[in-house]
DSSP file (Angstrom, degrees, kcal/mol; ACC not computed):
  #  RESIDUE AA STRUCTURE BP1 BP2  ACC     N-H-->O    O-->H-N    N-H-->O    O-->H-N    TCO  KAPPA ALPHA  PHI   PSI    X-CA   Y-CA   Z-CA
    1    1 A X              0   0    0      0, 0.0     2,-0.6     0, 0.0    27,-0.2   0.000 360.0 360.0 360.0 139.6   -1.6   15.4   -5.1
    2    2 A X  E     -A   27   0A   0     25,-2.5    25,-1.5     0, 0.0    27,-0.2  -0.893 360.0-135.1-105.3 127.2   -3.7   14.5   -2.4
    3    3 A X  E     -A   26   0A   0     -2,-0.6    23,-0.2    23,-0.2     2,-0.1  -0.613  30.2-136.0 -84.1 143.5   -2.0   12.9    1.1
    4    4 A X        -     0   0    0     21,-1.7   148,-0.3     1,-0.2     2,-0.2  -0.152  22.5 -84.5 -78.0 162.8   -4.0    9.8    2.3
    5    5 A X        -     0   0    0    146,-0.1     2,-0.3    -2,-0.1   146,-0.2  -0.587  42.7-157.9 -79.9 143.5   -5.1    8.8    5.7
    6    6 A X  B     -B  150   0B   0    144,-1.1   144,-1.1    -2,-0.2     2,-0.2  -0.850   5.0-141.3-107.2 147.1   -2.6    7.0    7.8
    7    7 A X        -     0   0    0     -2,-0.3     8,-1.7   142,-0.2   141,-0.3  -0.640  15.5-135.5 -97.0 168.1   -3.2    4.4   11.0
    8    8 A X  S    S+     0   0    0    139,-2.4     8,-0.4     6,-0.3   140,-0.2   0.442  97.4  26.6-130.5  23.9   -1.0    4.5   13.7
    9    9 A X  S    S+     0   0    0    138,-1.0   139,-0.1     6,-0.1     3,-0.1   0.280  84.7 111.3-130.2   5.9   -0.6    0.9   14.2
   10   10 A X  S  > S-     0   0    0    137,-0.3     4,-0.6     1,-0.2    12,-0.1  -0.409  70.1-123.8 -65.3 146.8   -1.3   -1.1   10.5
   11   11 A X  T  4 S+     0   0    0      2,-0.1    10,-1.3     1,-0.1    12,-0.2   0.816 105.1  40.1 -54.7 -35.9    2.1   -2.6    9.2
   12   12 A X  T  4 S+     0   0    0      8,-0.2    11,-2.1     9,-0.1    -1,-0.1   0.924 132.8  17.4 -65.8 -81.7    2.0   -0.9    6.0
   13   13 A X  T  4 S+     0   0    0      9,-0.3     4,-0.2     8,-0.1    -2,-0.1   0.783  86.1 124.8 -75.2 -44.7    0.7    2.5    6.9
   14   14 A X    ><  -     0   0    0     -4,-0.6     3,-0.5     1,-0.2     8,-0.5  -0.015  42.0-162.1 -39.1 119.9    1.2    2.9   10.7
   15   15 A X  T 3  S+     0   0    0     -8,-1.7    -1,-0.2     1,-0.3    -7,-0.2   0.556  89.4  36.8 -86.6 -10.0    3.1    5.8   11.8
   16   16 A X  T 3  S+     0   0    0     -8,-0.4     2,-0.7    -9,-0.1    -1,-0.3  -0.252  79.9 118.5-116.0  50.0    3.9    4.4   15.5
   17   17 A X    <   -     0   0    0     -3,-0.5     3,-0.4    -4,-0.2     5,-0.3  -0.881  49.1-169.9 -88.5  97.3    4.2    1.2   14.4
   18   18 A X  S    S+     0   0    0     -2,-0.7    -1,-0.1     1,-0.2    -9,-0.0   0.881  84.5  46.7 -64.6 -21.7    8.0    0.6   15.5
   19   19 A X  S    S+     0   0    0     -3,-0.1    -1,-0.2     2,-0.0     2,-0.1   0.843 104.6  69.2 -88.8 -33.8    8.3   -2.4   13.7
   20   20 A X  S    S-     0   0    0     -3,-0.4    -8,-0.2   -10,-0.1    -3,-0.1  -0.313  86.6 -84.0-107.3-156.2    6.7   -1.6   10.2
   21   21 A X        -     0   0    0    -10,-1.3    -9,-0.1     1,-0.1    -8,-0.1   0.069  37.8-156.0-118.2   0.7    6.9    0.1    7.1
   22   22 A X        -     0   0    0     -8,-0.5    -9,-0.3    -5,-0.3     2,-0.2   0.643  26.0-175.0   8.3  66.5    5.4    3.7    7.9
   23   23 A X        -     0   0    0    -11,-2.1     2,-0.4   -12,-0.2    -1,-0.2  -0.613  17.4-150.7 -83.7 143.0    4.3    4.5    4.2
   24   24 A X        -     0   0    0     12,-0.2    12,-0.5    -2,-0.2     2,-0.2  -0.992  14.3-158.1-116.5 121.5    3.0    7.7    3.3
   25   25 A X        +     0   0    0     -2,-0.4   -21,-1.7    10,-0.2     2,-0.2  -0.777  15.9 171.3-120.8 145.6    0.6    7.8    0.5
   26   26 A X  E     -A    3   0A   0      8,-3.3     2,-0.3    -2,-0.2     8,-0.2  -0.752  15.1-161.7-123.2-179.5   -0.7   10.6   -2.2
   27   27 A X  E     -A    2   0A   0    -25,-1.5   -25,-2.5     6,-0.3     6,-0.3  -0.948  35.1-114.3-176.1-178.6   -2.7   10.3   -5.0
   28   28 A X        -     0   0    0      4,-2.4     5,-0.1    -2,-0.3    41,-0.0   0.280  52.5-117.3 -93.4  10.4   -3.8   11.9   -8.1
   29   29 A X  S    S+     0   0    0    -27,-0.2    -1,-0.2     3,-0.1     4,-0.1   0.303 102.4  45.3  81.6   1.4   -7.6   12.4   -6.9
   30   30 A X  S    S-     0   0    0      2,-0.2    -1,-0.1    71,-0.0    39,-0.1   0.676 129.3 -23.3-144.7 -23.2   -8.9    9.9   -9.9
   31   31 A X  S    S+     0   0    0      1,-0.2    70,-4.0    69,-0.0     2,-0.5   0.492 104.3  83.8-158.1  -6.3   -7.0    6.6  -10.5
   32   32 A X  E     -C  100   0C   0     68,-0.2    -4,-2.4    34,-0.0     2,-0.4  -0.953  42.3-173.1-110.7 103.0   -3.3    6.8   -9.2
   33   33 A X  E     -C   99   0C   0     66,-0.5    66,-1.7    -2,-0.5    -6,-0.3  -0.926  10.7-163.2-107.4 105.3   -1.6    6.4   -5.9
   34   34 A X  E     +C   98   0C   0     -2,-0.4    -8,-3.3    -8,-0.2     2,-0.3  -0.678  10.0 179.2-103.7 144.8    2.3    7.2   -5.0
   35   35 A X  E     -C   97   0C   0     62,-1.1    62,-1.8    -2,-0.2     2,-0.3  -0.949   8.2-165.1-125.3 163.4    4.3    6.2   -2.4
   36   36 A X  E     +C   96   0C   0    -12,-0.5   -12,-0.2    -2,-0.3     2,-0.2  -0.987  30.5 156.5-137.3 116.2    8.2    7.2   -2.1
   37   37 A X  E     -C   95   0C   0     58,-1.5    58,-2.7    -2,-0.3     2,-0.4  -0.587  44.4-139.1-138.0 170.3    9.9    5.2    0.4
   38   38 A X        -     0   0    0     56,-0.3     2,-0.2    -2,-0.2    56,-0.2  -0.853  23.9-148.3 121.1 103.5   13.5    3.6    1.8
   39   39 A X        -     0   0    0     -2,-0.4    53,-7.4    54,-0.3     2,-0.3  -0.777  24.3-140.9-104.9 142.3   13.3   -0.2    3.0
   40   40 A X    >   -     0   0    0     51,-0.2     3,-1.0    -2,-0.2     4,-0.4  -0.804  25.5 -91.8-117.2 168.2   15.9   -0.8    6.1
   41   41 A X  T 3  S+     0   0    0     -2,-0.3     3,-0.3     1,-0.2     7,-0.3   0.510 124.7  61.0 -31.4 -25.5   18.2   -3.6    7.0
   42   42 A X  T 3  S+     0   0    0      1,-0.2    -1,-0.2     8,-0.0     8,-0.0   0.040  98.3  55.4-108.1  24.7   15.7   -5.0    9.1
   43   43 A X  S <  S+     0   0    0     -3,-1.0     8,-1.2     2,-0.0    11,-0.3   0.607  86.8 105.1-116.8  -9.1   13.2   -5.5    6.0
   44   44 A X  B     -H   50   0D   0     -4,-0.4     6,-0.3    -3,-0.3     3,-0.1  -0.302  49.9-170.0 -67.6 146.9   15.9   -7.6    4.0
   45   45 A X  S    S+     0   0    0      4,-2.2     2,-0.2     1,-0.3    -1,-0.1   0.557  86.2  26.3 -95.8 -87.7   15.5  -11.4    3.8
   46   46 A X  S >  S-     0   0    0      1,-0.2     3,-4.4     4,-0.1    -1,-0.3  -0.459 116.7 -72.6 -75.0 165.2   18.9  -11.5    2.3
   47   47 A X  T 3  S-     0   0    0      1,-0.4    -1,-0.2    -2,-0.2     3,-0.1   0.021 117.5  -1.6 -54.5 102.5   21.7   -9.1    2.8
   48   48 A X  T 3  S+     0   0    0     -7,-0.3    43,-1.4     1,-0.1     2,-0.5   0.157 113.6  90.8  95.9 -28.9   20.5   -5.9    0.7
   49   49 A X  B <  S-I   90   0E   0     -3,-4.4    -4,-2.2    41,-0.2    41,-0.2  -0.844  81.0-110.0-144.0 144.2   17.6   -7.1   -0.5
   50   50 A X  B     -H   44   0D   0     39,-3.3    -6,-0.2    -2,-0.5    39,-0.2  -0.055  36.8-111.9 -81.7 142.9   13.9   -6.9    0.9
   51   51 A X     >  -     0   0    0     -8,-1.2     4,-1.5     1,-0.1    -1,-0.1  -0.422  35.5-123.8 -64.0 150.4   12.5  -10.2    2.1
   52   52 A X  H  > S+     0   0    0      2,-0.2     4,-1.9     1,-0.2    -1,-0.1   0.464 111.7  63.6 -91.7  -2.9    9.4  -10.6   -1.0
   53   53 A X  H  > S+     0   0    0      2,-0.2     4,-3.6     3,-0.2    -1,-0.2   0.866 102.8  53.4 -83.0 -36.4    6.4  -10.9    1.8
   54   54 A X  H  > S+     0   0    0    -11,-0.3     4,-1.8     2,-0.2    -2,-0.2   0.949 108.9  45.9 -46.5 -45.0    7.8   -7.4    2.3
   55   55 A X  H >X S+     0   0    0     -4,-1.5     3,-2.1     1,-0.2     4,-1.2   0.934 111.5  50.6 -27.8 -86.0    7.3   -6.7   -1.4
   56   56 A X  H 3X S+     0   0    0     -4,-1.9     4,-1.8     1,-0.3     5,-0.4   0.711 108.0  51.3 -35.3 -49.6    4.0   -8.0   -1.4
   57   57 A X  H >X S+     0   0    0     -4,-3.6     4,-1.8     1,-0.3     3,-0.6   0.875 112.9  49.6 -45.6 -56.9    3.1   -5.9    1.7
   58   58 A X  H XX>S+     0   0    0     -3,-2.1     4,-2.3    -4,-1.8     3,-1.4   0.918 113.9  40.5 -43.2 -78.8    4.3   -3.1   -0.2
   59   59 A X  H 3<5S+     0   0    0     -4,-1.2    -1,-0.2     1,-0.3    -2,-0.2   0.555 110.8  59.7 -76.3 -22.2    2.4   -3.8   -3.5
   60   60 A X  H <X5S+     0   0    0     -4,-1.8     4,-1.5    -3,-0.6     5,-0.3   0.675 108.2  46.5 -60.7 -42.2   -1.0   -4.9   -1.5
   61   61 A X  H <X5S+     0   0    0     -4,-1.8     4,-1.0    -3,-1.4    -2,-0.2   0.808 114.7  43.1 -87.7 -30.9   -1.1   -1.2    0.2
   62   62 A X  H  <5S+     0   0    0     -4,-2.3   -29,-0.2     2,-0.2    -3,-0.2   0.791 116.4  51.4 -97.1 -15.4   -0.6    0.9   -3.1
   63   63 A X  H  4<S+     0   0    0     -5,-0.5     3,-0.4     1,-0.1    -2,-0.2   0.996 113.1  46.9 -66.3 -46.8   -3.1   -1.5   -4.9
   64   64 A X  H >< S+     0   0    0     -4,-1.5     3,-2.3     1,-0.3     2,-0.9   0.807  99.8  62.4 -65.1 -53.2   -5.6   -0.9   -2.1
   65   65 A X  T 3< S+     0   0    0     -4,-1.0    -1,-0.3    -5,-0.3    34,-0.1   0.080  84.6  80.4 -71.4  35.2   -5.5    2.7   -1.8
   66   66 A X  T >  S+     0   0    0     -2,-0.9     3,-2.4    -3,-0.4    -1,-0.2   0.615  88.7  47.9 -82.5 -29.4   -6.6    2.8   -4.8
   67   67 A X  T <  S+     0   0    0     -3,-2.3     7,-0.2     1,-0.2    -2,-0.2   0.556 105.1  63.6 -78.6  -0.4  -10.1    2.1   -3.7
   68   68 A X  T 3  S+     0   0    0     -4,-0.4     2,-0.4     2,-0.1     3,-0.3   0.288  70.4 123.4-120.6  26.5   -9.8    4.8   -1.1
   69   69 A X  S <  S+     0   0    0     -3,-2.4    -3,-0.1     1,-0.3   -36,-0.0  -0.672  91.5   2.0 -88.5 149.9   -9.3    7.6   -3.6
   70   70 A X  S    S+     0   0    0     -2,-0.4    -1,-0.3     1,-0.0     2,-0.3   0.617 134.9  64.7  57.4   9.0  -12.1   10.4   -2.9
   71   71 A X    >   +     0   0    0     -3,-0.3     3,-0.8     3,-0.1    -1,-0.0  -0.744  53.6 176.7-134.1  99.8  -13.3    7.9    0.3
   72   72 A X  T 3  S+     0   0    0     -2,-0.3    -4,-0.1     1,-0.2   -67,-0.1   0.749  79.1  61.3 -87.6   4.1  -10.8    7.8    2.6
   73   73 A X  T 3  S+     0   0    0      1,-0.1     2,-1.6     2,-0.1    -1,-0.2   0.482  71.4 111.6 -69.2 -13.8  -13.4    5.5    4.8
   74   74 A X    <   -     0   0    0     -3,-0.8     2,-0.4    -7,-0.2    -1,-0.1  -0.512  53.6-170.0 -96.5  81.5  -13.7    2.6    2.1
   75   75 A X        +     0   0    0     -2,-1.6    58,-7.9    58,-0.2    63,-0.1  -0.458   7.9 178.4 -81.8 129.8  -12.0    0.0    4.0
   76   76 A X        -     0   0    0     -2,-0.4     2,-0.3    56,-0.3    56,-0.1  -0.161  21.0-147.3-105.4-158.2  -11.0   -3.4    2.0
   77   77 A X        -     0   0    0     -2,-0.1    54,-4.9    52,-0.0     2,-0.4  -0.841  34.5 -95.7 173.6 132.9   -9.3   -6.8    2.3
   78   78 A X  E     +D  130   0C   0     -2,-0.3    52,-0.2    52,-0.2     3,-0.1  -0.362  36.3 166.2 -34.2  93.1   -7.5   -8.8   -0.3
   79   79 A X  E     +     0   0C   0     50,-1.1     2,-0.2    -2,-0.4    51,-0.2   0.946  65.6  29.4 -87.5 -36.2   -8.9  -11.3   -2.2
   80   80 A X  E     +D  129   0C   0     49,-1.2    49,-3.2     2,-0.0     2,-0.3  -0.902  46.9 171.8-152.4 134.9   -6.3  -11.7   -4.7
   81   81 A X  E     +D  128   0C   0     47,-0.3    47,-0.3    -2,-0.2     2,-0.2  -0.935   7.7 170.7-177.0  58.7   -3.2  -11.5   -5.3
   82   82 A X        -     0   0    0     45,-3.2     2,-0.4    -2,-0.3    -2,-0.0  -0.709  26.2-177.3 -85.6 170.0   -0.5  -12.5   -8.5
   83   83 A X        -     0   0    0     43,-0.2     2,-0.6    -2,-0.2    43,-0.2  -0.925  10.4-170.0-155.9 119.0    3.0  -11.1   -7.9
   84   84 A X  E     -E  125   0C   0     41,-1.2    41,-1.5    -2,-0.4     2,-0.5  -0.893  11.9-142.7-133.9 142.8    5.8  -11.3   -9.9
   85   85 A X  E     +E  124   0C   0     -2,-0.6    39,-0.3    39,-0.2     3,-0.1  -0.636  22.6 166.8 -38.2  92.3    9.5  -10.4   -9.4
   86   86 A X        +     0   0    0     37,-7.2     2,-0.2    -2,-0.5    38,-0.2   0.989  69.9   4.3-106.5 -38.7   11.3   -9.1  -11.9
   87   87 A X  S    S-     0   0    0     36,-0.2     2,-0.3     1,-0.1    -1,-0.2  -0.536  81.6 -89.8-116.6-176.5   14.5   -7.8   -9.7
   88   88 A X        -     0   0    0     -2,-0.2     2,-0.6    -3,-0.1   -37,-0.1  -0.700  46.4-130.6-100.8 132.9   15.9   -8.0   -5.9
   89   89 A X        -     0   0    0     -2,-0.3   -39,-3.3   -39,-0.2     2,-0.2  -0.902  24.6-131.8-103.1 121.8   14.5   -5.0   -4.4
   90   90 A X  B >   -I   49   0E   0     -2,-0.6     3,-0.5   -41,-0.2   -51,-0.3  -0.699  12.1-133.9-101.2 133.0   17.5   -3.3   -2.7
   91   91 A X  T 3  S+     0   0    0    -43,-1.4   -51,-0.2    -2,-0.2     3,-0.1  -0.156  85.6  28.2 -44.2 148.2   17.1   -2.1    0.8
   92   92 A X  T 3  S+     0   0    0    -53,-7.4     2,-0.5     1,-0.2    -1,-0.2   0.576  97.4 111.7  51.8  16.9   18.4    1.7    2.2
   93   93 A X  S <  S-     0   0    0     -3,-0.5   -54,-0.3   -54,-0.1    -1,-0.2  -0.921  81.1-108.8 -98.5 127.2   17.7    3.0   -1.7
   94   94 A X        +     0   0    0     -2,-0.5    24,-0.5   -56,-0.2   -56,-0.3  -0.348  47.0 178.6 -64.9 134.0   14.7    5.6   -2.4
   95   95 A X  E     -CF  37 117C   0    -58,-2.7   -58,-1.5    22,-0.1     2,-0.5  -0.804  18.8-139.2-125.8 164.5   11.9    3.5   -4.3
   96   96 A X  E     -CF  36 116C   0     20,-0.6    20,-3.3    -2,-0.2     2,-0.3  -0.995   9.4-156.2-140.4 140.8    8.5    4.7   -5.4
   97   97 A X  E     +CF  35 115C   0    -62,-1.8   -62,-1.1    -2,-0.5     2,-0.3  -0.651  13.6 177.7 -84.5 141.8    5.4    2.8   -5.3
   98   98 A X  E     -CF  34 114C   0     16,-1.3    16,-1.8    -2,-0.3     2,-0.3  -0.858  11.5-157.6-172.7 135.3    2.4    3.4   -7.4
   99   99 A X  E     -CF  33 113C   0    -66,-1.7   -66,-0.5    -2,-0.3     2,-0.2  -0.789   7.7-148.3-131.0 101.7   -0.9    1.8   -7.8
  100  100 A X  E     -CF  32 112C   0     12,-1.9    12,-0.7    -2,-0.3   -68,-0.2  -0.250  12.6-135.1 -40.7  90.6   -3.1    1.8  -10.5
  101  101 A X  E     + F   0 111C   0    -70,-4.0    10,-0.2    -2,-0.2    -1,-0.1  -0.441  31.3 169.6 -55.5 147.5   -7.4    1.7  -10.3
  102  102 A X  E     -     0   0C   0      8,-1.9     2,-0.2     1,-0.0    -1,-0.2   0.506  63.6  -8.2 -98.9 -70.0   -8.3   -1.0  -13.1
  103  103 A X  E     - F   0 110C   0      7,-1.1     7,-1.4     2,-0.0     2,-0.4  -0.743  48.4-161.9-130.3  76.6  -12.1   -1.4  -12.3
  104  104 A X  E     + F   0 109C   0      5,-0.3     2,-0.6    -2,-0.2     5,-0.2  -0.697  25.6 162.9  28.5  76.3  -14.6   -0.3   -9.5
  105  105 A X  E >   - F   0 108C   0      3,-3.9     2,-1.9    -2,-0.4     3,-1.2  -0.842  62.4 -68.5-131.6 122.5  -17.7   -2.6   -9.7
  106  106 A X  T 3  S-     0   0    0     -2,-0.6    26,-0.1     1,-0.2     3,-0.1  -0.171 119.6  -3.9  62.1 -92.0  -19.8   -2.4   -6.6
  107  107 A X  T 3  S+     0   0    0     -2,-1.9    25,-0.4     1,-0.2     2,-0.3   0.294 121.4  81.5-131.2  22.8  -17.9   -4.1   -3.6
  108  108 A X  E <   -F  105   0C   0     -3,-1.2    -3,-3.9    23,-0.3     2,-0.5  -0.972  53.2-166.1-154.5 137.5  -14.8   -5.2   -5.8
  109  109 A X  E     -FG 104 130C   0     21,-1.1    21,-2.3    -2,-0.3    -5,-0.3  -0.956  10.2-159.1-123.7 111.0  -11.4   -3.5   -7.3
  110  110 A X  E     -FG 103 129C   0     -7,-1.4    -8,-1.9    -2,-0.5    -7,-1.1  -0.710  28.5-179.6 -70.7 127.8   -9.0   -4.8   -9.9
  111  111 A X  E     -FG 101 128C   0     17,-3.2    17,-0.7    -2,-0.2     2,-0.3  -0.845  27.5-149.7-127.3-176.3   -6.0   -2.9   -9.2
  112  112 A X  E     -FG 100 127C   0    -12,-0.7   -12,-1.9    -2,-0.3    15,-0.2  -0.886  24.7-175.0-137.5 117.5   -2.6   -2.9  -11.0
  113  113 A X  E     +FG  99 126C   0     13,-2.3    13,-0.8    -2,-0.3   -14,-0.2  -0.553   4.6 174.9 -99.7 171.3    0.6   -2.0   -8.3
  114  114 A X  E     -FG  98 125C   0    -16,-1.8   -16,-1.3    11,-0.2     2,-0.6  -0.796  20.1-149.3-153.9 136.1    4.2   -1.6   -9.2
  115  115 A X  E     -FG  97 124C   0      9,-2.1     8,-1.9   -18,-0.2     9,-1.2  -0.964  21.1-162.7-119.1 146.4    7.6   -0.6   -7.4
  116  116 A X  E     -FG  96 122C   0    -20,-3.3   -20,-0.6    -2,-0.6     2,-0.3  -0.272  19.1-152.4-110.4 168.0   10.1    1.1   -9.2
  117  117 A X  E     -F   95   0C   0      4,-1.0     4,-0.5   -22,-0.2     3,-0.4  -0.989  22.3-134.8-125.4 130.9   13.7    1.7   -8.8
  118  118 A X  S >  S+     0   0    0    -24,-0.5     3,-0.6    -2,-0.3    -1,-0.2   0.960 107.2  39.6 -61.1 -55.7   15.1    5.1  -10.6
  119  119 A X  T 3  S+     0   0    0      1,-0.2    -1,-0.2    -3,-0.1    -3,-0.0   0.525 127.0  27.0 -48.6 -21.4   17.9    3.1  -11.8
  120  120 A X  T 3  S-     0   0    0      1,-0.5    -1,-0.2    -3,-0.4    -2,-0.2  -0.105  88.6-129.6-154.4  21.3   16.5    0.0  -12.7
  121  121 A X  S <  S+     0   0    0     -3,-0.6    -4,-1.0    -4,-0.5    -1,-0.5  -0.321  70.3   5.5  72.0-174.7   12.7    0.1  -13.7
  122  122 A X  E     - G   0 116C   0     -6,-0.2    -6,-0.2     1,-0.1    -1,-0.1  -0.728  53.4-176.7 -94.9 126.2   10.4   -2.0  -12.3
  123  123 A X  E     -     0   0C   0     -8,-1.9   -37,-7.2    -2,-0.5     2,-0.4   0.772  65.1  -9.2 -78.2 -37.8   11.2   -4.1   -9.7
  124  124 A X  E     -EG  85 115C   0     -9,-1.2    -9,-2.1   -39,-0.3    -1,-0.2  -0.990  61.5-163.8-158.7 154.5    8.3   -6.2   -8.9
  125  125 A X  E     -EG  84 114C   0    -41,-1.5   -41,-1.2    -2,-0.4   -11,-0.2  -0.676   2.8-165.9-138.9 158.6    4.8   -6.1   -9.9
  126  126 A X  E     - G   0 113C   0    -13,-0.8   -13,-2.3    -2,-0.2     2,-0.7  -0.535  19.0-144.2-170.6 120.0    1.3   -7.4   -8.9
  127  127 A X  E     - G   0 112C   0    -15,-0.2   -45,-3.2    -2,-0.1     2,-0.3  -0.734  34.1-155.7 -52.2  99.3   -2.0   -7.8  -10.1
  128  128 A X  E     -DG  81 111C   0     -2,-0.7   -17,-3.2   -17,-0.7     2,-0.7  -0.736  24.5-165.6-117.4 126.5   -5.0   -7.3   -7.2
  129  129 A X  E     -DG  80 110C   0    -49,-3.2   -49,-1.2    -2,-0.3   -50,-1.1  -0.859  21.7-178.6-123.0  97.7   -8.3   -8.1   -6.4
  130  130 A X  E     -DG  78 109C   0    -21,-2.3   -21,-1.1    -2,-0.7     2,-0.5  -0.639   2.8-174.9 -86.1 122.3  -10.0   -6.0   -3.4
  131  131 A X        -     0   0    0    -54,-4.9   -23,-0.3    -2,-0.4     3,-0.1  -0.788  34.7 -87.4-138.7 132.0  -13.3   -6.2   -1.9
  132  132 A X        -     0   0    0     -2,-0.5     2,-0.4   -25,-0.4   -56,-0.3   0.644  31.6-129.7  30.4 110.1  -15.0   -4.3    0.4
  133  133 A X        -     0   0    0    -58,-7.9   -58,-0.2     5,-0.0    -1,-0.1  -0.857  33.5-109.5-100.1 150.4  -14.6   -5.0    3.8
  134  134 A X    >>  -     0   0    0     -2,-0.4     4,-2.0     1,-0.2     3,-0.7   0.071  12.7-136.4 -51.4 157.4  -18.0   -5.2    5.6
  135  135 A X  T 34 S+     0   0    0      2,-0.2    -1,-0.2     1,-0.2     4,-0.1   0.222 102.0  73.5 -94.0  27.5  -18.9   -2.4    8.0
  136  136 A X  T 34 S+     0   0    0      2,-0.1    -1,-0.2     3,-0.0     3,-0.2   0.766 105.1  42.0-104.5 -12.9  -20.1   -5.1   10.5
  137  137 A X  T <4 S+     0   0    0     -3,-0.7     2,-0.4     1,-0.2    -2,-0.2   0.778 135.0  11.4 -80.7 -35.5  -16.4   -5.7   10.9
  138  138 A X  S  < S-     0   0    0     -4,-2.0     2,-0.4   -63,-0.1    -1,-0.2  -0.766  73.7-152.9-135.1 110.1  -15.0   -2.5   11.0
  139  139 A X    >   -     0   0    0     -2,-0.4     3,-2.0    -3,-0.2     4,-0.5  -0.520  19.7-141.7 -87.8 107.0  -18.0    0.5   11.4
  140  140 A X  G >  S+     0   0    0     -2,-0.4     3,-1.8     1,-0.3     4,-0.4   0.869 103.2  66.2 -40.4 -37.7  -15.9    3.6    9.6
  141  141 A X  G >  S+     0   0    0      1,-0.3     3,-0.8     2,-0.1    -1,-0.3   0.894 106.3  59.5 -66.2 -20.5  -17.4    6.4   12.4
  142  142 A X  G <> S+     0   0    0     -3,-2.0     4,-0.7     1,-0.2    -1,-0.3   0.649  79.6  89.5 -67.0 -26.5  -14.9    3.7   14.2
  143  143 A X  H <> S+     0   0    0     -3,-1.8     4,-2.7    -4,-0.5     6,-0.8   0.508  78.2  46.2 -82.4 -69.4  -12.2    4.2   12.6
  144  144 A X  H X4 S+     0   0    0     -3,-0.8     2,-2.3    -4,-0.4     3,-1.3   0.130 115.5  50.5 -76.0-151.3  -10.3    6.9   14.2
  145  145 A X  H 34 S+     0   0    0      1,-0.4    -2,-0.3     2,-0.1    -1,-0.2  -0.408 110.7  42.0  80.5 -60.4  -10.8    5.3   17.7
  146  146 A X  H 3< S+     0   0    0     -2,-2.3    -1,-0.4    -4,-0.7    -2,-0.2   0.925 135.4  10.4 -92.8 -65.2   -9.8    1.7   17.1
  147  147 A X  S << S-     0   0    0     -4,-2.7  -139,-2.4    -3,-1.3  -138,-1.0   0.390  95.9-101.8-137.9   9.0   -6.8    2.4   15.1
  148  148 A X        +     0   0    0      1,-0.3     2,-0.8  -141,-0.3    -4,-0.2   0.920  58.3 171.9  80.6  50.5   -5.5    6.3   14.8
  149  149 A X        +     0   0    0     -6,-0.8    -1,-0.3  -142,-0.2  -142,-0.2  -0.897  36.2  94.6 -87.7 110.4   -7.4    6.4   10.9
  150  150 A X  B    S-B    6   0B   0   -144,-1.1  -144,-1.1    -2,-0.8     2,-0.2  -0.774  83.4 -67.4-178.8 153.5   -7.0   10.1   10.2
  151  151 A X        -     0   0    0   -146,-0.2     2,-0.3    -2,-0.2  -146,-0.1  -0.502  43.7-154.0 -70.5 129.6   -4.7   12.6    8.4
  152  152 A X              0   0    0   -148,-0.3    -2,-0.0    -2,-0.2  -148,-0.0  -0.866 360.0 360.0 -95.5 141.9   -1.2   13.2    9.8
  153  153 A X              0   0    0     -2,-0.3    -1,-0.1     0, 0.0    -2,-0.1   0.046 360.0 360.0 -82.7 360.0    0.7   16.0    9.3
């Protein structure tokens, strides 16, 4: 497994980011991306169970690093987005992330995300449409500099 580049302010990924989700990502160097994770009290919308923008956040970053296997410079942006729910995603349990390459064509990525529960299967689900973001917004060499983009130990 190969570890991913991290930021050290994005909500997803950011490792000093006090406030979010500090996910650590590998993948399988050809179509596959894990993350293994813990959501805390303060990620819940109700009592136990993780507020669903969190989800989505969740299911948006292991779709998206798909595109950034073998480039860890090939920065995107959402285009689209289904999500569906299948269970209440429980807070202070270990959960695993994984996101699936579909499609690669040119400047846009079909991806397929999921997070799982050991006990209970897959919790929530989403279907993802990435494209590119331009480098006249974010210039890669830039990267490290702007926003701590680099592997952390």
């Amino acid at each position: 497994m190969n570890l991913q580049h991290n930021s050290d302010s994005c909500f997803a990924c950011g490792l000093e980011n006090s406030s979010g989700l500090r996910l650590r990502f590998h993948d399988n160097g050809k179509d596959q991306v894990f993350a293994h994770f813990t959501l805390e009290p303060q990620h819940a919308g109700y009592p136990g169970m993780a507020h669903g923008g969190i989800v989505a956040a969740i299911l948006d970053e292991v779709g998206g690093r798909t595109v950034m296997i073998n480039n860890p410079n090939c920065f995107f942006v959402t285009a689209r987005m289904d999500v569906r729910y299948h269970q209440p995603v429980p807070v202070g349990v270990p959960l695993e992330a994984t996101g699936w390459l579909l499609i690669r064509r040119a400047s846009r990525t079909r991806a397929h995300a999921e997070i799982l529960s050991a006990g209970q299967g897959i919790l929530a689900q989403a279907d993802i449409l990435f494209t590119d973001l331009p480098r006249s917004l974010l210039d890669p060499n830039e990267a490290e500099s702007r926003f701590g983009w680099k592997l952390y130990d």
